[in-house]
C-alpha positions in Angstrom: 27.5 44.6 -7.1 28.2 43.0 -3.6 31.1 41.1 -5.2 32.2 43.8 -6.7 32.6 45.6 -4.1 34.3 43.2 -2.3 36.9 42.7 -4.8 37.5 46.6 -4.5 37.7 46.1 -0.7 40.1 43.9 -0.5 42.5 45.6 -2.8 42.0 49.2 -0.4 42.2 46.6 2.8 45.5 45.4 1.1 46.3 48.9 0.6 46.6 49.9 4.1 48.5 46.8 5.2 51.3 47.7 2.6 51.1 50.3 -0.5 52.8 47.7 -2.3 49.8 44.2 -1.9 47.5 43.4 -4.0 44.3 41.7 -3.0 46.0 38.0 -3.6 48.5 38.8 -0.5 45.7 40.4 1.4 43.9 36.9 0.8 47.3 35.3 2.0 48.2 37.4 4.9 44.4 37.3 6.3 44.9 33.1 6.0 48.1 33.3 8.0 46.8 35.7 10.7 43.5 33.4 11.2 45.5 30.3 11.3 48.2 31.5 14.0 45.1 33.2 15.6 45.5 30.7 18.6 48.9 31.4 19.5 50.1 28.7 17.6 53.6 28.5 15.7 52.1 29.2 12.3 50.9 27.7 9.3 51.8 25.6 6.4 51.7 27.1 2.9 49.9 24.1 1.8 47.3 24.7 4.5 46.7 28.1 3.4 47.2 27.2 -0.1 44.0 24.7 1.0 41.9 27.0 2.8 42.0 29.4 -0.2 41.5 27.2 -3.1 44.5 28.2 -4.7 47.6 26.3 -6.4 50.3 26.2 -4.3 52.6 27.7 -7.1 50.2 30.8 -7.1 50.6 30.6 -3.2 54.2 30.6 -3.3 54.8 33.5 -5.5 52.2 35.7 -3.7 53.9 34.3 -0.1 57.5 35.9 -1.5 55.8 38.9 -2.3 54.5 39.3 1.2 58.3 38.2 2.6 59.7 40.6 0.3 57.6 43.1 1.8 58.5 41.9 5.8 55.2 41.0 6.6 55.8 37.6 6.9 58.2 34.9 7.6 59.5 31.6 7.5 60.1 29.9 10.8 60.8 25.9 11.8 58.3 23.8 12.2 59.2 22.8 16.0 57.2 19.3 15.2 58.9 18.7 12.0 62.5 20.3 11.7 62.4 19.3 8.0 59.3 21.8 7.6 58.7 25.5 7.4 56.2 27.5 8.9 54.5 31.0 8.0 53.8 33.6 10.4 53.3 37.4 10.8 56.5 39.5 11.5 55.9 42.0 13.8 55.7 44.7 11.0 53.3 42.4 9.4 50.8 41.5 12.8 51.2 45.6 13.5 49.7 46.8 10.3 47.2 43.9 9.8 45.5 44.3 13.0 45.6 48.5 12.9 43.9 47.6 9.5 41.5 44.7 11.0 40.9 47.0 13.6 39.9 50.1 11.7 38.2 47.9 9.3 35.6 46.5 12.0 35.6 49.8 13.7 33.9 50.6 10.2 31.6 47.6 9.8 30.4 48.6 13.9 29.2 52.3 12.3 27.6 50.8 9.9 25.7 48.2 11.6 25.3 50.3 14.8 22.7 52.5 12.9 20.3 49.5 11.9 17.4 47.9 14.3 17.7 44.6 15.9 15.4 43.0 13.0 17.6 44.0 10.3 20.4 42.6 11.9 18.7 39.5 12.9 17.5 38.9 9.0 21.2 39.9 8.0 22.4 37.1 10.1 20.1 34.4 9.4 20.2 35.0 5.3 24.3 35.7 5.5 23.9 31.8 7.2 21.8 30.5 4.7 24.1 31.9 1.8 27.1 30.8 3.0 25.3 27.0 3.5 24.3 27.3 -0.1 27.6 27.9 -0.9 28.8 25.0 0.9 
């Protein structure tokens, strides 16, 4: 049910980015955000292609979808002028953050309403699950 549920969430999460992504570009455009996080350039589609798991043909078709869309771009790579890098237009970095934002907004509601133990066992077995996973 929890996966589920997750797949549903990230199709309305796409949703409110852009009417028109699906939960592949939300996967992609949630990559790109987290790795230009830092203030940094951007991102390689084979990083994010990494990150993900995913075939960098599937990468690149979903990546021209979200370009298509003008939520992201393709920018030099100031260390390697032969190389492109992928970054957030401003349309893009707008509507993902109002969406992050909302999105933990939500999650704080939620969470806000159970007692510290529950939280603390959420934490500790949300750790251990994703170290099983590993």
């Amino acid at each position: 049910m929890l996966l589920r549920r997750s797949r549903s969430a990230s199709m309305l999460l796409a949703r409110r980015v852009h009417p028109e992504m699906d939960a592949a570009g939300y996967a992609l455009i949630s990559q790109i955000d987290l790795g230009t996080a830092s203030g940094g350039p951007g991102v390689r589609a084979s990083d994010v292609a990494q990150a993900l798991g995913l075939d960098k043909s599937t990468v690149s078709r979903g990546l021209t979808q979200l370009e298509t869309l003008g939520l992201i771009e393709r920018v030099g790579d100031p260390d390697d002028g032969r190389a492109r890098l992928l970054r957030l237009t401003e349309t893009g970095a707008e509507r993902f953050g109002a969406m992050r934002d909302q999105r933990r907004a939500e999650f704080r509601e939620i969470l806000d309403r159970w007692d510290t133990p529950d939280l603390t066992d959420l934490a500790r077995l949300l750790s251990r699950l994703n170290t099983d996973f590993s």
